[in-house]
C-alpha distance (Angstrom), angle and dihedral (degrees) to the residues before:
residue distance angle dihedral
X1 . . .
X2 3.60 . .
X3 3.92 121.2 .
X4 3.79 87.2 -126.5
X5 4.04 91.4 65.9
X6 3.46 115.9 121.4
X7 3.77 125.6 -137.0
X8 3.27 93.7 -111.2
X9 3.52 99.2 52.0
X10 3.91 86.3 42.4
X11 3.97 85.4 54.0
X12 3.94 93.7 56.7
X13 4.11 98.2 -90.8
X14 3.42 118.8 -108.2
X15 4.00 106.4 -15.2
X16 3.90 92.5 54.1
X17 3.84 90.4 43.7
X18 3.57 90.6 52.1
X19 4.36 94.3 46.9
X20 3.92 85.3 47.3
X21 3.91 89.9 47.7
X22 3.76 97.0 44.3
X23 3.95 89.7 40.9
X24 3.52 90.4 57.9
X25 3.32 101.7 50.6
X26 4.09 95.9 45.7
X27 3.88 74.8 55.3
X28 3.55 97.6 54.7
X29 4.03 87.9 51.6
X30 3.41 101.2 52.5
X31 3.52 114.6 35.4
X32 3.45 119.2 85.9
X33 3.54 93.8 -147.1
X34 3.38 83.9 68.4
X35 3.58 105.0 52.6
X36 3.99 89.5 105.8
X37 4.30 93.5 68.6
X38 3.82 93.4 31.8
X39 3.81 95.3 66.7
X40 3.65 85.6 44.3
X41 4.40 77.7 71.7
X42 3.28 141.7 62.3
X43 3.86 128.5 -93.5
X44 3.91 92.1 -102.2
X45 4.19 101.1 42.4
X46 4.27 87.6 -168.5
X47 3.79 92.1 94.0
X48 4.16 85.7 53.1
X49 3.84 87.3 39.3
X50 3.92 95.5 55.6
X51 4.13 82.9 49.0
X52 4.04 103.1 57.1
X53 3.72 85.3 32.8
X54 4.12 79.7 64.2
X55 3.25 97.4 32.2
X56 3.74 91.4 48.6
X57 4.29 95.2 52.1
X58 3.53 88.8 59.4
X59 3.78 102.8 38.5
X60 3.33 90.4 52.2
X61 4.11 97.9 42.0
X62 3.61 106.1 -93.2
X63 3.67 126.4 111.5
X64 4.44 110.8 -33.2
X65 3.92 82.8 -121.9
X66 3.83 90.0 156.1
X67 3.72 97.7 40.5
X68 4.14 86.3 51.1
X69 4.15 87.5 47.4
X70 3.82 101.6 39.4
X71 3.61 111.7 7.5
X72 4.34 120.1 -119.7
X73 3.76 108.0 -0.9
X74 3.70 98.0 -124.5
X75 3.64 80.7 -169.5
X76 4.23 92.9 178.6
X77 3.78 95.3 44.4
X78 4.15 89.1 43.6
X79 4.06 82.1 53.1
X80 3.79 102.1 46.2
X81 3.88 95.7 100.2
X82 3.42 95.4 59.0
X83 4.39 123.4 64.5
X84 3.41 107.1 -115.8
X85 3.94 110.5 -176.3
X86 3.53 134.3 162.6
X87 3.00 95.6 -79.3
X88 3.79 103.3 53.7
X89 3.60 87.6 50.6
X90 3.97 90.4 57.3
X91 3.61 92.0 54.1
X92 3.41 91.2 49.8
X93 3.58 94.9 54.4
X94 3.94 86.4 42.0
X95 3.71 86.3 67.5
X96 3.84 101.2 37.0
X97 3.77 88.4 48.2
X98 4.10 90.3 52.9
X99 3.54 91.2 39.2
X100 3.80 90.3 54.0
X101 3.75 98.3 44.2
X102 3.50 91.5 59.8
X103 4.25 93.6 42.1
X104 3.29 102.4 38.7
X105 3.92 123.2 65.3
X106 3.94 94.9 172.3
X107 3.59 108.2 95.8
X108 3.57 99.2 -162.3
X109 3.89 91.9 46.5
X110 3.78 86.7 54.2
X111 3.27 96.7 48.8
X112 3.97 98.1 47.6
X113 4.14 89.1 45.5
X114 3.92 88.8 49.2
X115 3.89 93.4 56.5
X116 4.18 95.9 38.6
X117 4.05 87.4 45.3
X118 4.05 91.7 44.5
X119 3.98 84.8 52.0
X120 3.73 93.3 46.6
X121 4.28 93.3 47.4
X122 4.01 86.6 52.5
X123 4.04 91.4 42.5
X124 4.36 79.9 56.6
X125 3.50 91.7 62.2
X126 3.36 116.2 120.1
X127 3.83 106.0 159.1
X128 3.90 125.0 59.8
X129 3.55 118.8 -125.5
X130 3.89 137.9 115.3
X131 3.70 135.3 -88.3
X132 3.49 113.7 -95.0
X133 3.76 113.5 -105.7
C-alpha cells in the first residue's frame, strides 16, 4: 500500500465505512453501557447514522460528503446543546471501539483510528466532570 492511502480507502471505502457506521450505532442502542449517549438521540438513530457516515468519508479522506451537504462540520458548536461528559464520551468510544474490532481487520488502521477518535470524543466535551472509576 502506498503511503499516500487514505484511511478511508485503507478501511474498504464506502461499504466498510458504512458496516462500521451502522455497527456502531446498533451498538449504541443496545448496550446498556451505552444508555448515557443513546438518550442523547433520537428514537430512530438513521438520521444521526447518515451524518457520521458523512462526516466519517471525509474525516477519514474519502469523498467531503458532509462538507458538500452541510457546509464545515463545526462538530463542537453543532454539539453544545447536548452534555457531553466524560463519561458520554467513553461510551461512545465503547461502541466505536466494538464496532471497529469487528470491521476493521487492519491492526495498524485500528489502532491509528482508535487514538484520533479517542481525541475527537474528549475534544466533544462540553461539561466538566471526572472519569468514572
Amino acid at each position: 500500500m502506498s503511503e499516500a492511502a487514505t484511511a478511508y480507502s485503507r478501511l474498504g471505502g464506502e461499504a466498510a465505512l458504512r458496516r462500521l457506521v451502522s455497527r456502531f450505532y446498533e451498538l449504541m442502542d443496545t448496550l446498556p453501557e451505552a444508555y448515557g449517549i443513546r438518550k442523547l438521540h433520537a428514537a430512530d438513530l438513521s438520521g444521526a447514522e447518515q451524518k457520521l457516515f458523512t462526516y466519517l468519508s471525509g474525516w477519514l479522506g474519502g469523498p467531503q460528503l458532509y462538507v458538500e451537504k452541510f457546509g464545515h462540520p463545526m462538530l463542537r458548536a453543532r454539539h453544545l446543546s447536548f452534555a457531553i461528559g466524560s463519561g458520554e464520551a467513553e461510551q461512545w468510544m465503547l461502541c466505536m471501539r466494538q464496532a471497529m474490532a469487528e470491521v476493521i481487520a487492519d491492526e495498524d488502521l485500528r489502532a491509528a483510528l482508535d487514538k484520533s477518535l479517542d481525541n475527537l470524543a474528549q475534544h466533544m466535551r462540553n461539561r466538566n466532570d471526572q472519569p468514572a472509576a
